[in-house]
N, C-alpha and C positions, 0 to 999 in steps of 0.2 A: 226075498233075497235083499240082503241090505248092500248096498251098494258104495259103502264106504271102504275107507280105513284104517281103523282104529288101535292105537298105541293107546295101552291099559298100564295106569302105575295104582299102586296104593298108599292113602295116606295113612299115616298114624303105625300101630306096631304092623308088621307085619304077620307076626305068628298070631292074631288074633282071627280065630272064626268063628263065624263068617267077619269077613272084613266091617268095619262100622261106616270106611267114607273109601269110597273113589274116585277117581279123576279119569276121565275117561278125553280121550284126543282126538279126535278126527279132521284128515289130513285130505279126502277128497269127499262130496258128498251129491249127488243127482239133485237133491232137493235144494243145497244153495243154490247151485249153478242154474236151474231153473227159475228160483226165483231172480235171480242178478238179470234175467233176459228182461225185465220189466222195467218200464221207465220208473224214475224217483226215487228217493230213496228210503229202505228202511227203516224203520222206529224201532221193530222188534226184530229176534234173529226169527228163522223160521225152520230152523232144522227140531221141528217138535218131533215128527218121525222118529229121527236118530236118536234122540232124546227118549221115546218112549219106548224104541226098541231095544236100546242094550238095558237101561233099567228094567225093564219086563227080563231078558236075557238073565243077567243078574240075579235078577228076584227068584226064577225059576230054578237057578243051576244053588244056592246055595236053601233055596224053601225059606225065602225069608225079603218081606216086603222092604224094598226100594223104592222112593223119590225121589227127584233130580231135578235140575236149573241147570241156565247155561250162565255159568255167574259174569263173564266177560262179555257184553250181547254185543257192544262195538268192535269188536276182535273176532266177530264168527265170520264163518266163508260166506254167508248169505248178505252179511253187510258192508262185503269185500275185503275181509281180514282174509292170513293166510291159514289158519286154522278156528276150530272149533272146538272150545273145551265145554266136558259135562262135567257137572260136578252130582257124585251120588251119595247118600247117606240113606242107612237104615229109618225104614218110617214106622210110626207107631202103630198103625194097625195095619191089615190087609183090606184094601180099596174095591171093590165091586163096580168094576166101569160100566156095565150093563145094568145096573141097579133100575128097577123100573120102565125098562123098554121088555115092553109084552113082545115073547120071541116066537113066532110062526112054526107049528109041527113043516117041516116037508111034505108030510103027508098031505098036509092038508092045500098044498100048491096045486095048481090043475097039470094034470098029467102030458098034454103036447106032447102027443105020441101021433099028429096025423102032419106031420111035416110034411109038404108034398115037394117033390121034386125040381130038380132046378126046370123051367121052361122056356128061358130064354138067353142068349146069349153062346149059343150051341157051338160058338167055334172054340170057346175058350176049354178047357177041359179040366176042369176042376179039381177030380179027384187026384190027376199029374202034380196042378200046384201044391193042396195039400197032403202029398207027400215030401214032394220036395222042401216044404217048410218043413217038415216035421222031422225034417235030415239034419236039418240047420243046429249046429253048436252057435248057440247065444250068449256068453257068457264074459265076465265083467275082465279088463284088462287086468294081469297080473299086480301089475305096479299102483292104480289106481283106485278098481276096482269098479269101475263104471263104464258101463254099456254103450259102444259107438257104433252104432251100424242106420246106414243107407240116410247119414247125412244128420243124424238127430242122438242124443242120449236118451237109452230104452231103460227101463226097469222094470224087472218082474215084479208084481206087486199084489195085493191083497184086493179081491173085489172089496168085500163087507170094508177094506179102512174106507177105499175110495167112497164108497155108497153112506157107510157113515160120517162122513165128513162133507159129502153133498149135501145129505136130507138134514142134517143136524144146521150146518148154516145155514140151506133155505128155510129152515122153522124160527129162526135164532136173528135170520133180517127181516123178518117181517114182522117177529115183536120189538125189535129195533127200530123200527121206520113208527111203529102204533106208537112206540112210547117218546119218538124224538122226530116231531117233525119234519124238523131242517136238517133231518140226516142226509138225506135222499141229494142235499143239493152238495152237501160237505162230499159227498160221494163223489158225484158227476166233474167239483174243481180239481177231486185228487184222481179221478179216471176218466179221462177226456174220453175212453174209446164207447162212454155210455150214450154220449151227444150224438153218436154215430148212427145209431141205431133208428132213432127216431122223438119226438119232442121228449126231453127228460119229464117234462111233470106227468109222461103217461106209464112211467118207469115207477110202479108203487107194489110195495109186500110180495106178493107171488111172482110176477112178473121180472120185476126188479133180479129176482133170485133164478130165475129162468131163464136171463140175457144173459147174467154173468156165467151159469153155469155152463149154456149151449155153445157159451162164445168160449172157454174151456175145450168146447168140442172140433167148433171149429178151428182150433189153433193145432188140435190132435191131427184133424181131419187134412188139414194144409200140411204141415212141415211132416206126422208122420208118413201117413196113406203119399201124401207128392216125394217123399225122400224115396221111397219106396219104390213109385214109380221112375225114378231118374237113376234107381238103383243096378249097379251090374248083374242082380239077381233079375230086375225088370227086363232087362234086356237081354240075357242069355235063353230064357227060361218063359218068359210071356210074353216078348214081344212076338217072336217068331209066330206065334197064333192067333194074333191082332189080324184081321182082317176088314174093321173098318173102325171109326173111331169110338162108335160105342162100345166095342171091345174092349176097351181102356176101365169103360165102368166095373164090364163082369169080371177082369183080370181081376180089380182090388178088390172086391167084393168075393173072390175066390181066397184071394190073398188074408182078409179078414176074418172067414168062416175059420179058420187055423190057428186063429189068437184066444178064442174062448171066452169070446164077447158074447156067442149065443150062434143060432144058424140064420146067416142072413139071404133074403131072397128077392130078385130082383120081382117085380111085378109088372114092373110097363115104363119104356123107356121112351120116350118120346127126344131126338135130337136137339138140342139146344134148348127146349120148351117144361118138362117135366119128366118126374124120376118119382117113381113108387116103388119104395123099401118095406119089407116086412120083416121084424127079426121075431123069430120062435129060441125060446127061453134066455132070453136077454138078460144081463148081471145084472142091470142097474133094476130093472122091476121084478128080478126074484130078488134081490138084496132087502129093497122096500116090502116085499110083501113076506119076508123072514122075521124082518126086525119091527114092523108098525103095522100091516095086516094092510088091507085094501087102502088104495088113496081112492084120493076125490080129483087129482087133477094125472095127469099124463108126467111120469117121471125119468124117460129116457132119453134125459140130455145131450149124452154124448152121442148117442147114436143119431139122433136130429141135427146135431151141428156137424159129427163126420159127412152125413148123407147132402148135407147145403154144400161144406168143403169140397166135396168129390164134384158137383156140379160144375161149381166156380171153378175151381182144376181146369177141369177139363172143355167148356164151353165159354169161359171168362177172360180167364187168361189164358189160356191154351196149354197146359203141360205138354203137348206133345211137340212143341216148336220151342222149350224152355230147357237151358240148362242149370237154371241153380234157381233157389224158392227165398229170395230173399226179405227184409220187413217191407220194401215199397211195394216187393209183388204181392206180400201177403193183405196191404193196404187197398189195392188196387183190387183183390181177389174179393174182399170179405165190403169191403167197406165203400166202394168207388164205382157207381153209373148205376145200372139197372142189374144187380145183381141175384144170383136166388138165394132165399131162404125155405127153410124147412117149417113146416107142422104137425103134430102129431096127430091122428086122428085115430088112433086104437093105444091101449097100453096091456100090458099084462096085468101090471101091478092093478089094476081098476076093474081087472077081472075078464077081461078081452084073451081069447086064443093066441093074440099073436099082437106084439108089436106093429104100428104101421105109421110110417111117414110120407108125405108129399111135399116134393121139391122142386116148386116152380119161383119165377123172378118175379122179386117184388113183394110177394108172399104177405110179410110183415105188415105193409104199410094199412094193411087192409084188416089187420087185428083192433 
């Protein structure tokens, strides 16, 4: 679902078809407003998404290849303009974006058909929450067209864009960093949140590409899973079956089996100290293993930095004495004292049954 928009004119005659150039308008868009949340400012716009989707749109409804620019890049919503213009014109050939990425039969995926049932967290009841999500109308405001619920803008979205636009720039900065040395430090003066982590000269190729993505997750794992939690749905519907504070975990963790991220499983909660997640058929490592076949390292970032976010939530800063999730709590949450981080230590994608992470403080420093 695109989550804009869009006021469509045509240039040049009209009665020509298919049209040869369009101009395409977009008036709200999830993708600028998200990037506007980041410090500094823009060089490029980054509404590529919208950019690729109504060109694709286009291209499909008259059978006839489209290309596009956003020809004003200082005037987009992502670089604080009031709108967004595309500009589309017929291309000469028809473009093969998968050109050369070896694509995985399904078949040949492992079948993870021995899920084993939930075993812990027995007050919360599961099956209740995802129904009740599964009741929920989600759907983009009339006027804008973009998704506001439980404190955050949602979008429904494509696993394979997300996963290709993971693995493609983690492959894409690490022959960046081989062929530019002093990239890594150009990095760290234009994102201070890399210094946070831990010494930058130990931030190189894979790594590098694994803080930024996890920390992606972590920002999911905070403002969505904490909106969520602060949410009138939280409180009508899963607090009433909270009975101690580890409940707070199995609620979101019921709450996320419903999103179609994969089936997640708690494994062993240990209060304040550590948290063991398994997810069985995870997007991000059937994505990987669709589009490039087996990895060599462990590629489910988001579900590693949600699984660190949900800790700090709830043992760090405490969600459950919090009314609003703001940048210092989330500073405070991810970034500030003896906080936890996440590790991977199974993947699917690498040929493992099952996704597994371990969520204790400090974690990192020890990599």
């Amino acid at each position: 679902m695109l989550t804009v928009v869009l006021d469509i004119w045509i240039l040049g005659n009209c009665q020509r078809h298919p049209p040869g150039e369009w101009m395409v308008r977009e008036n709200h868009s999830h993708y600028a407003n998200a990037l506007r949340l980041n410090p500094g400012t823009r060089n490029l716009p980054g509404e590529l998404f919208d950019l690729g989707y109504c060109t694709a749109a286009i291209s499909a409804i008259y059978d006839t290849p489209y290309q596009g620019d956003i020809p004003l890049p200082n005037a987009a919503l992502s670089a604080g303009g009031s709108q967004t213009l595309f500009h589309l014109r017929q291309a000469p050939e028809v473009r093969e974006f998968f050109c050369g990425l070896p694509r995985q039969s399904p078949d040949g995926l492992q079948a993870q058909n021995d899920i084993p049932p939930k075993s812990c967290g027995l007050h919360i009841d599961e099956n209740r929450i995802l129904e009740e999500m599964s009741s929920l109308t989600i759907q983009g405001n009339p006027e804008s067209g973009l998704i506001d619920a439980f404190g955050v803008q949602l979008t429904l979205h494509y696993a394979d864009y997300y996963n290709l636009l993971s693995f493609r720039f983690e492959k894409a900065l690490k022959q960046a960093l081989q062929a530019s040395p002093f990239l890594a430090r150009t990095l760290a003066a234009e994102y201070p949140i890399l210094a946070e982590y831990r010494d930058f000269g130990h931030l190189r190729g894979d790594f590098l590409a694994q803080t930024l993505l996890t920390e992606a997750g972590h920002v999911c794992g905070f403002r969505t899973m904490g909106g969520i939690m602060l949410s009138a749905l939280w409180k009508e519907q899963i607090l009433p079956m909270i009975q101690d504070r580890s409940d707070w975990i199995h609620g979101i963790i019921a709450v996320i089996n419903s999103l179609g991220w994969g089936i997640w499983r708690v494994m062993e909660l240990l209060p304040d100290q550590r948290l063991v997640l398994r997810a069985w058929r995870p997007y991000e490592s059937l994505g990987y293993l669709r589009i490039f076949g087996i990895s060599e390292t462990p590629v489910d970032y988001l579900f590693a930095g949600v699984a660190g976010a949900l800790m700090n939530l709830l043992y760090h800063v405490d969600i459950t004495r919090r009314h609003d999730l703001d940048d210092a709590c989330y500073q405070q949450a991810m970034h500030v004292g003896n906080h936890f981080w996440a590790r991977q230590t199974a993947c699917v994608a690498q040929g493992h049954p099952y996704s597994e992470v371990i969520v204790e403080r400090g974690i990192l420093r020890d990599w």
